[in-house]
C-alpha positions in Angstrom: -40.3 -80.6 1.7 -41.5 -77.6 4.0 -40.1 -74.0 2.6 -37.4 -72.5 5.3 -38.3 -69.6 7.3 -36.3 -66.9 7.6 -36.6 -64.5 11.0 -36.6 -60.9 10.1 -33.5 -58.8 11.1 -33.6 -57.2 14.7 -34.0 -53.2 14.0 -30.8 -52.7 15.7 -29.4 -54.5 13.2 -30.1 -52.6 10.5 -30.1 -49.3 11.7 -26.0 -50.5 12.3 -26.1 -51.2 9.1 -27.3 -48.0 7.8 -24.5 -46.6 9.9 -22.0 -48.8 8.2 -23.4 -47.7 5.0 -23.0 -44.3 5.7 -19.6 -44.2 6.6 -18.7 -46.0 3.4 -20.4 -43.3 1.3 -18.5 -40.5 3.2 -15.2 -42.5 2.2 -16.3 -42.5 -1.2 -17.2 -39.5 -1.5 -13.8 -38.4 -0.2 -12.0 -40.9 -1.9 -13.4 -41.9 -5.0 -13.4 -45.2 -6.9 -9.8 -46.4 -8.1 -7.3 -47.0 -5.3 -6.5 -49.8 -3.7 -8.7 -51.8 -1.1 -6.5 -51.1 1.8 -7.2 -47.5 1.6 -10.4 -47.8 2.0 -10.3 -50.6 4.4 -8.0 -48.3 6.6 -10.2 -45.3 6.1 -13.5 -47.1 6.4 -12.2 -48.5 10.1 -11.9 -45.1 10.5 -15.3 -43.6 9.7 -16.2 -46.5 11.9 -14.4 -45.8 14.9 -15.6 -42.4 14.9 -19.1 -43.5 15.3 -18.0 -45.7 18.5 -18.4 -48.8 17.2 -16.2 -51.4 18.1 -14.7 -52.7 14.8 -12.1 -55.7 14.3 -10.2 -56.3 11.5 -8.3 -59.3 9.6 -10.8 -61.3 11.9 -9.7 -65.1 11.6 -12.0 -67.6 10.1 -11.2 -70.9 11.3 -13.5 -73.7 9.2 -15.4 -76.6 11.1 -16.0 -79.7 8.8 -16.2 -83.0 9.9 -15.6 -82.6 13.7 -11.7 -80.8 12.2 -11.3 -77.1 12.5 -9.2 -76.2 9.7 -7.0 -72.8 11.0 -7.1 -72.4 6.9 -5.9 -68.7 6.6 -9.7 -67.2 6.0 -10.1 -63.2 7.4 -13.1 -61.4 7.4 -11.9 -58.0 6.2 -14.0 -56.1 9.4 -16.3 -57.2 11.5 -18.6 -54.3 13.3 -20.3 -54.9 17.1 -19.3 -58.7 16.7 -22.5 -58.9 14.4 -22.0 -57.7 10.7 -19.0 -59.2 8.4 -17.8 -56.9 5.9 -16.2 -57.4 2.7 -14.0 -54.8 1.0 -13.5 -55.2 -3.0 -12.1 -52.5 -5.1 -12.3 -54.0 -8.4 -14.2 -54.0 -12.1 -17.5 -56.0 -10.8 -18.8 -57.8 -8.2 -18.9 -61.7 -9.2 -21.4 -64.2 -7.6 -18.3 -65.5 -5.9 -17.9 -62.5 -4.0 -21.3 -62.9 -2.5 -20.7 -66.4 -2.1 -17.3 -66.0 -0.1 -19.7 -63.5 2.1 -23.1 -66.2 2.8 -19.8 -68.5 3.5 -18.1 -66.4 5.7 -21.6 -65.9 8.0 -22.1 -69.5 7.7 -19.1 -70.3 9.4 -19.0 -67.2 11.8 -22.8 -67.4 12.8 -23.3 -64.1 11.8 -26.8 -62.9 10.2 -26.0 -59.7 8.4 -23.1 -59.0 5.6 -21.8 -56.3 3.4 -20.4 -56.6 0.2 -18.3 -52.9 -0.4 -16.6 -52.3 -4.0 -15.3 -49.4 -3.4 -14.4 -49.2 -7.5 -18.0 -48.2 -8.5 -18.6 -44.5 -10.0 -21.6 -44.8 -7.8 -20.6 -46.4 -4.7 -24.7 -47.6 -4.3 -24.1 -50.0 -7.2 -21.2 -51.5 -5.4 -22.9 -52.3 -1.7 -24.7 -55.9 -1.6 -26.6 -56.4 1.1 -26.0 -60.2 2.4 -28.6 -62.1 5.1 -28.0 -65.4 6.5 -30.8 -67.5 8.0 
C-alpha cells in the first residue's frame, strides 16, 4: 500500500494563519484565560475584522454520507477568508476529540488548514493546535 502524500500549505495560507494567531494572543493577552468561550469568540471576530479579513461565524456544517446530506446541527465556530476553520474551547485541556471534531470538520468542509484555540491556558501557546488536512 503506497504512503499518502501530502501537498505542502500555500504561503498565503500560513502567513493567514500567523495573522489568526496573532490576534488570538492580543485577546489573551487582554483577556486572560477563565471566561467563557463566547467572549472570546466575540472578541476574537473582532481582532479579525480589524485586520480585514472576511470572517463568518456559526458557519453550518451540513454532513454528506451515503449520497444524504444530513442538515445535522454542526457550526464551525469561524471560518477566516473561506479557507481556515476555527475552533474556540475555553476549558481544562484539550482532548483528542477536540482535534478530531476539527480534521472532521475540514473533511466535510474541504478545507486544508484548522485551529484549535483554548482560550483557558495560562499560556495561550499551549492551547493553539495546529490542524492540516490532506
Amino acid at each position: 500500500m503506497a504512503t499518502p502524500t501530502f501537498q505542502p500549505i500555500p504561503h498565503d495560507l500560513n502567513e493567514l494563519s500567523r495573522v489568526v494567531v496573532d490576534c488570538a494572543f492580543r485577546v489573551h493577552k487582554a483577556l486572560g484565560p477563565g471566561l467563557l468561550e463566547n467572549t472570546y469568540r466575540l472578541c476574537l471576530v473582532h481582532e479579525l475584522r480589524k485586520q480585514k479579513l472576511n470572517v463568518q461565524t456559526e458557519v453550518a456544517l451540513p454532513i454528506q454520507y451515503d449520497g444524504l446530506q444530513l442538515e445535522s446541527g454542526y457550526r464551525m465556530d469561524i471560518l477566516v477568508n473561506d479557507s481556515i476553520v476555527i475552533e474556540l474551547k475555553s476549558i481544562d485541556d484539550l482532548l483528542a476529540v477536540h482535534h478530531a471534531q476539527v480534521l472532521s470538520y475540514l473533511k466535510h468542509s474541504g478545507k486544508r488548514l484548522g485551529l484549535l484555540i483554548n482560550f483557558n491556558s495560562v499560556l495561550l501557546k499551549d492551547g493553539i493546535r495546529r490542524v492540516v488536512s490532506k
